[in-house]
N, C-alpha and C positions, 0 to 999 in steps of 0.2 A: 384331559380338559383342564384340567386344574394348574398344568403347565400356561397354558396362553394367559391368564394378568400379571404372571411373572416375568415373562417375555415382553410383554405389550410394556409394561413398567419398565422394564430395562430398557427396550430399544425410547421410549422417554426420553429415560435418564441420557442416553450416548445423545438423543437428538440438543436436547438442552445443552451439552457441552459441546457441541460441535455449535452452537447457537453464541456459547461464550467464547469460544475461541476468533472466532469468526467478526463477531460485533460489540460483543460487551469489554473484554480485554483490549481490544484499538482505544475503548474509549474511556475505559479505566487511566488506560495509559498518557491521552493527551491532558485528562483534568491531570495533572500529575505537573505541568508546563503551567508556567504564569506569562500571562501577557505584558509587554513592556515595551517603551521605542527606541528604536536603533538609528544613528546615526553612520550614512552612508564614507567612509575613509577615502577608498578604492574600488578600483572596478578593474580586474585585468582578465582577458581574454586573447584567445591568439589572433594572428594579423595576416597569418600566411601556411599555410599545409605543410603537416608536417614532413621530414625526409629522414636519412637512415642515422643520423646524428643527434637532431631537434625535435622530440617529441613534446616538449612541453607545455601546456594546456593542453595535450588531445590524452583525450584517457578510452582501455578498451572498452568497446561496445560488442553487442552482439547480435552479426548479420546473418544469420540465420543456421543453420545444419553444418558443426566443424568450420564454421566461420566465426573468423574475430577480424574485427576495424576500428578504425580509433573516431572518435569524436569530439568539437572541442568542448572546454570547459570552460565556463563563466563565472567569475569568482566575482562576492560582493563580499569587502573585508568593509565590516563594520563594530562597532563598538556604541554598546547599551547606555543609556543615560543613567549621568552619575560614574561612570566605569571609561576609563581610558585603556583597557585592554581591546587588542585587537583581534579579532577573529573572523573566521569565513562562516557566511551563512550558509547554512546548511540547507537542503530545500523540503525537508518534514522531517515532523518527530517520532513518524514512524517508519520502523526499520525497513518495511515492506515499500514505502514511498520514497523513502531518500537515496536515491540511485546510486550518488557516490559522495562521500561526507567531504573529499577534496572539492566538489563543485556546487554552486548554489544552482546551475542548473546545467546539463548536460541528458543526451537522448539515450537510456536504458539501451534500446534496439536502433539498430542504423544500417544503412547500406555501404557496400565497398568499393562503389565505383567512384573513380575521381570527381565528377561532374558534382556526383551526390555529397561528397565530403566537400565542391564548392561553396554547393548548397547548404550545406549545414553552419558556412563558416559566416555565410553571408545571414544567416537566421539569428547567428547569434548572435553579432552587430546591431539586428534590428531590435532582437531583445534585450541590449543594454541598453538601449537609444532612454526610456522611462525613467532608467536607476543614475544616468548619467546627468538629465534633469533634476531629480532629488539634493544628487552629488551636487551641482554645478550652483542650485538655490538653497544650498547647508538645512534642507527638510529632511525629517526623518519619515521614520516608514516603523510599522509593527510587527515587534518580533515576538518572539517565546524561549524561554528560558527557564531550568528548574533552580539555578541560582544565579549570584552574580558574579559575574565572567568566566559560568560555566560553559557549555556549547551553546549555541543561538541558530536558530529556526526560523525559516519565512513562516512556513504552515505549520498548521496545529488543528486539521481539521479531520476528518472521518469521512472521504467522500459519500456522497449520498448515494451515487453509482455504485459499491459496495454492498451499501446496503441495502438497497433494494435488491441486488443480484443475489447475495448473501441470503433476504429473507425468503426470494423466492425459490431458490433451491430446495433450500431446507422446509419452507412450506411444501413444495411438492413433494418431496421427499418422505417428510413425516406424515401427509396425506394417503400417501400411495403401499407404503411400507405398513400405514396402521389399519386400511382396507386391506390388504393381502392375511395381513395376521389376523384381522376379525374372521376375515374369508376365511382362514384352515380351520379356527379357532371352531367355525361353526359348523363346517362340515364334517369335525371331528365329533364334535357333537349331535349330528346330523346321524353320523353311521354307528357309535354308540349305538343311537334310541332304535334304528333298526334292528341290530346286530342283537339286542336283548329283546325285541318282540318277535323274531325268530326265532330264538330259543323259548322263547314263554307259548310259543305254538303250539300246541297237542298233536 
């Protein structure tokens, strides 16, 4: 019996760290980035599918089980006020979010049929269409940065989708894991109290 609050305290302890890994360290990490504005340089993006010579802007993706396809990349080369260096936005400043540090944005997962790489080429156009606005009225847009004219960052945020999925795991988790330990805990105590009034029996 004397085993179970040392247990119960441990499995705590692993829940808590599985609690910083998950949500406190993400956001250790973005206070970590100062907010700043970027002004838009460039915007390059490909114009046409790639073939067995011309891969450039499509970087690999991944379509599913021993599948690889390519996808295009959207570059926004910008440069922070006050700073005439030039660099690509990156699309988060966390490792977990930013898919691939050559693109400001490009699709993690993709399919490999032609139609769909049409697809993808024609989405991306549509999402320059915003940054090419910016571009074209010399507006700037808010970046993140841990110095200046270090790397630069659209996002700098902690999905809140994370965290809710993140809390409820782990809520259920340390609910269900700390009823099961109470449960042994007590039925170990349970059979104890028989097991010596049995013997205390004449």
């Amino acid at each position: 019996m004397k085993f179970c609050p040392f247990f119960l305290i441990m499995y705590l302890g692993i829940a808590l760290g599985i609690f910083y890994i998950l949500i406190l360290e993400p956001i250790f990490e973005t206070n970590k980035y100062n907010s700043t504005m970027c002004k838009i340089n460039e915007i390059v993006y490909p114009i046409s599918l790639p073939n067995l010579t011309d891969t450039y802007l499509w970087e690999s993706c991944d379509c599913g089980r021993q599948c690889e396809s390519l996808s295009p990349c959207l570059q926004l080369h910008v440069s922070m006020v006050n700073d005439s260096t030039s660099l690509i936005l990156q699309s988060h400043t966390l490792n977990k979010l930013n898919n691939n540090p050559r693109c400001t944005f490009i699709k993690k997962e993709c399919d490999s049929g032609l139609m769909e790489m049409l697809e993808d080429l024609q989405s991306i156009k549509t999402h320059a269409e915003p940054y090419n606005y910016l571009l074209n009225n010399n507006l700037t847009i808010e970046c993140y940065s841990k110095y200046q004219g270090d790397e630069v960052f659209l996002n700098n945020n902690l999905p809140i989708e994370d965290i809710q999925q993140a809390s409820l795991i782990l809520g259920i988790s340390v609910i269900s894991l700390l009823s099961y330990l109470i449960y042994i805990c007590y039925n170990i105590k349970k059979n104890k109290k028989i097991k010596k009034k049995v013997l205390t029996v004449p």
